[in-house]
C-alpha positions, 0 to 999 in steps of 0.5 A: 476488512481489506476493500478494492478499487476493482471487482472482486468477483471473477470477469465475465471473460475467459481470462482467469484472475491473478493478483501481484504486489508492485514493491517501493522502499519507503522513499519510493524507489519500486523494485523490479525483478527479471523474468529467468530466460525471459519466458513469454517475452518478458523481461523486467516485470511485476511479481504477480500468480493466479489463486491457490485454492482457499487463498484471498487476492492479498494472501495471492499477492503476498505469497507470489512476492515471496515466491517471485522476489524472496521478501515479506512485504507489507500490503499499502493499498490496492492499486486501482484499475485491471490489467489485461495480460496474455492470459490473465486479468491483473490486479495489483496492491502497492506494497513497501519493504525496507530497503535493505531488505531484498537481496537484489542476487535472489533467483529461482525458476521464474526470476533471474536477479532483481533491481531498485529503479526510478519510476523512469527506469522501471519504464526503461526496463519494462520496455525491454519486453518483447510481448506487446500485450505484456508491456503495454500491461505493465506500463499501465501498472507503472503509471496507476502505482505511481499515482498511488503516491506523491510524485515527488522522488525521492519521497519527502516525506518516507512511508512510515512502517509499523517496525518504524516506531514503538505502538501498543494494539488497539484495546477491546475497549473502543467504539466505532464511529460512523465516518464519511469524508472523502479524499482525492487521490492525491490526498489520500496519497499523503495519508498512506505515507503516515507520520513518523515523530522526529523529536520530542515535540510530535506527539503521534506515530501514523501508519497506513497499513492494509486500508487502515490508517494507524494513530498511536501517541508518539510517547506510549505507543497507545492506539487513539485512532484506527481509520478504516478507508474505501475507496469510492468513485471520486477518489477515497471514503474514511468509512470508519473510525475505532477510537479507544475508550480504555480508561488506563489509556485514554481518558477522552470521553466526548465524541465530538472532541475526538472527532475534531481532534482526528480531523486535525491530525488529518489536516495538519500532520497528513495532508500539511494543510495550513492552520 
């Protein structure tokens, strides 16, 4: 279960709801796309639509980024915050693509061409919008997408994507563990970047995907660990945590052992946390 830094209720105001993806690459770069005729002002934006009957907010988010930018991103995070459009209350996931996956010429009826920018160039680009109400919006997304990662771009360390590495799913043999560690925002924007082996000595693969962080052992691709994260108000909980318990896999019995083990992965190869 994916869980919001917003309400998911509808708003006691008039303005109908809509749901968008803010995209990176894996370095962090954030692709933009320009509004076709610049309708309402607009210029460089997010893509962003209301709900389609039966659709949850991130089955919206995900199919207005097909629609508007032509590409099957992958859901990070939600962004926090709401942001009031013209019309609309916005609310926003961080989503990444590989980077050579968007053809930057893509068009149709809403979108003109799209563009990979900086976080200084999205700012550039978005005040080229007319509609006040429009880029004092976007900008605010700019600024709350950023502060969902590390400042530093290009990323350090690129957020690692499932099709990164090999990995098995997660066994029906597995126990779930009560968890309640809390992460600040820049903590938890080291975790979703994951860990990506690069030689034969890093034994794990770590990929945050969807509110869930993702530890498979570098060598079989076995899932050790799935942590599941909310956020709350000083930042972000690690409510749970699934721990494998397949005896072919994984022949760890003892709780405490396994949650010491997690802790470490946490500290050391997420948060680079000194020993």
């Amino acid at each position: 279960m994916l869980y919001f830094p917003f309400s998911e209720t509808t708003p006691t105001k008039s303005k109908a709801v809509a749901y968008g993806g803010v995209v990176i690459d894996p370095h962090g770069y954030l692709l933009m796309r320009e509004v076709k005729n610049h309708f309402d002002g607009y210029v460089w934006t997010f893509a962003k639509g209301r709900q389609d009957k039966g659709e949850s907010p991130r089955e919206t988010a995900l199919r207005e980024v097909w629609e508007e930018m032509g590409i099957n991103a992958t859901i990070l995070i939600p962004i926090s915050g709401e942001f009031a459009g013209g019309t609309t209350l916005n609310r926003f996931f961080l989503m990444v693509v590989e980077r050579g996956a968007p053809n930057l010429g893509y068009g149709n009826d809403e979108t003109e061409r799209l563009c990979w920018a900086t976080p200084a160039e999205a700012e550039r680009l978005i005040a080229q919008t007319s509609n006040p109400i429009g880029r004092a919006r976007d900008l605010a997304i700019l600024k709350a997408a950023q502060d969902s990662l590390p400042k530093m771009l290009p990323l350090t360390r690129p957020v690692v994507r499932c099709a990164d590495w090999h990995s098995r799913p997660m066994p029906a043999s597995r126990i779930a563990v009560p968890l309640d560690t809390c992460y600040s925002a820049s903590e938890m924007a080291a975790i979703v970047c994951g860990s990506l082996p690069i030689s034969q000595d890093d034994k794990w693969f770590i990929f945050y995907e969807d509110g869930v962080l993702h530890c498979h052992r570098s060598w079989t691709g076995i899932c050790i660990y799935r942590v599941y994260f909310q956020p709350v108000a000083t930042g972000w909980q690690a409510r749970q945590v699934e721990i494998n318990r397949h005896p072919g896999q994984y022949t760890e019995s003892d709780e405490s052992e396994d949650l010491a083990l997690l802790n470490t992965i946490l500290e050391l190869l997420l948060l680079m946390k000194p020993i």
